[in-house]
C-alpha positions as a Markdown table, in Angstrom:
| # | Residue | x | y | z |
|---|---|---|---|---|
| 1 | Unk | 11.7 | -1.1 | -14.9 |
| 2 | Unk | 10.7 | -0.7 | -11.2 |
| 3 | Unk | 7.3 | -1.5 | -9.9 |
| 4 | Unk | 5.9 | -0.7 | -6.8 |
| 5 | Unk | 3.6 | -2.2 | -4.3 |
| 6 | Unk | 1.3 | 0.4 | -1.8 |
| 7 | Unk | 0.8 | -0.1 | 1.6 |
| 8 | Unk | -0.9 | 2.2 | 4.5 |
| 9 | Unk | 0.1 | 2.0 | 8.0 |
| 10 | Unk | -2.7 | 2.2 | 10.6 |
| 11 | Unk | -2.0 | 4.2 | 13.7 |
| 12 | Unk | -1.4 | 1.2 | 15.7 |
| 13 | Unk | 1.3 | 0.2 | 13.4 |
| 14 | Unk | -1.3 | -2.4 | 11.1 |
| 15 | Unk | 0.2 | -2.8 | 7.9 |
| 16 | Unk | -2.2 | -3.0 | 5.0 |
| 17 | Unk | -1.8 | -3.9 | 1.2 |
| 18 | Unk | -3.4 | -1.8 | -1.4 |
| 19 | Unk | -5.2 | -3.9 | -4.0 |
| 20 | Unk | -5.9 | -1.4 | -6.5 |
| 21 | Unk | -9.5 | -0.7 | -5.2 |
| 22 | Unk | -8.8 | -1.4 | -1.2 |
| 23 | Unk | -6.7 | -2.5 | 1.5 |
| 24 | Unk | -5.5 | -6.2 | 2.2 |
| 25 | Unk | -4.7 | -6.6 | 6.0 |
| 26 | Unk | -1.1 | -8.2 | 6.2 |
| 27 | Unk | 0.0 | -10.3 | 8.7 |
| 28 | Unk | 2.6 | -10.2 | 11.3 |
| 29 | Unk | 4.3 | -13.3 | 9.1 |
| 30 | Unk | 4.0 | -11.6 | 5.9 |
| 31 | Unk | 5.6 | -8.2 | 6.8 |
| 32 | Unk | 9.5 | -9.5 | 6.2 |
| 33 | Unk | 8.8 | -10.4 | 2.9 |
| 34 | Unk | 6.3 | -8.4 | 0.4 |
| 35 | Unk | 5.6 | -10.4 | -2.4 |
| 36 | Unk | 3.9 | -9.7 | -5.4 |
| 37 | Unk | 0.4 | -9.3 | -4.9 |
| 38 | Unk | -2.6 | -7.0 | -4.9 |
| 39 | Unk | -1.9 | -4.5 | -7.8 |
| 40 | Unk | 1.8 | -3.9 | -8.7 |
| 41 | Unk | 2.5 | 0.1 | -10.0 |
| 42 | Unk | 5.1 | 1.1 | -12.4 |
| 43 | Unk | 7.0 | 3.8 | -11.6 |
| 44 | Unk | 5.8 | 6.5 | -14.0 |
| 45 | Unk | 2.4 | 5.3 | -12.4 |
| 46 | Unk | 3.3 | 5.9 | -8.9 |
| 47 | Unk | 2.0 | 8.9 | -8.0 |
| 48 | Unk | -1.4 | 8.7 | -9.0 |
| 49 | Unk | -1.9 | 5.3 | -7.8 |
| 50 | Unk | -0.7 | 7.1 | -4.5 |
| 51 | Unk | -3.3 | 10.1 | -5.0 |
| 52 | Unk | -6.0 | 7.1 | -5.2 |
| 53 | Unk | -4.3 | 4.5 | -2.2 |
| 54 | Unk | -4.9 | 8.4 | -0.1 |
| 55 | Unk | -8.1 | 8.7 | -1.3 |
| 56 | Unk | -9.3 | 5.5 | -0.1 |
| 57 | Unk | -7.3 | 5.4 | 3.3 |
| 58 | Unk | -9.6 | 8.5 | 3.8 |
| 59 | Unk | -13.0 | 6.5 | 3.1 |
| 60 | Unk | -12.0 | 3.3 | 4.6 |
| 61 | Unk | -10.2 | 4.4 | 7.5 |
| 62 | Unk | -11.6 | 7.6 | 8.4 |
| 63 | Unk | -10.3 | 8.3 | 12.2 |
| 64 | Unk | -7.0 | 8.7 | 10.7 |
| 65 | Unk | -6.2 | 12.5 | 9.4 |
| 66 | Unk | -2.7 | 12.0 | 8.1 |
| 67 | Unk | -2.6 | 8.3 | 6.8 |
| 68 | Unk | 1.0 | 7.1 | 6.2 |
| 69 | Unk | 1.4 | 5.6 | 3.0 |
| 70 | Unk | 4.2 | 4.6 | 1.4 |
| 71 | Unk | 5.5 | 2.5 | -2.1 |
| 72 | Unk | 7.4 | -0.6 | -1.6 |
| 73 | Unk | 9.2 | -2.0 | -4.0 |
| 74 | Unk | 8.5 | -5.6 | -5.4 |
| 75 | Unk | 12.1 | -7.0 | -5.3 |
| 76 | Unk | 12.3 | -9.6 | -8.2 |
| 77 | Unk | 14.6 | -12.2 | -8.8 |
């Protein structure tokens, strides 16, 4: 089964990690490889967890009116 991680691109190109309830800023380091962490969705869960990552882009980044967010997902080995 897949599972997906979250993240929301700023508009200047920050990359940020949603945790379930917020965002976790990544790093320039940390953007070749996303690992595991903050809250993995399944992917029958996807699309709401994407309805509630939007939500919350809205609230905590409000300057942006078309937040880019997009589902990653968690390679495993």
């Amino acid at each position: 089964m897949h599972k997906y991680n979250i993240i929301y691109r700023s508009p200047n190109k920050d990359i940020y990690l949603w945790n379930g309830d917020s965002f976790d800023k990544i790093e320039d380091e940390e953007r070749e490889v996303l690992l595991y962490s903050g809250q993995s969705v399944n992917a029958e869960d996807v699309a709401e967890a994407l309805d509630a990552c939007k939500s919350a882009a809205k609230k905590e980044f409000p300057g942006d009116e078309n937040p880019d967010i997009k589902k990653v997902e968690v390679k495993v080995s």
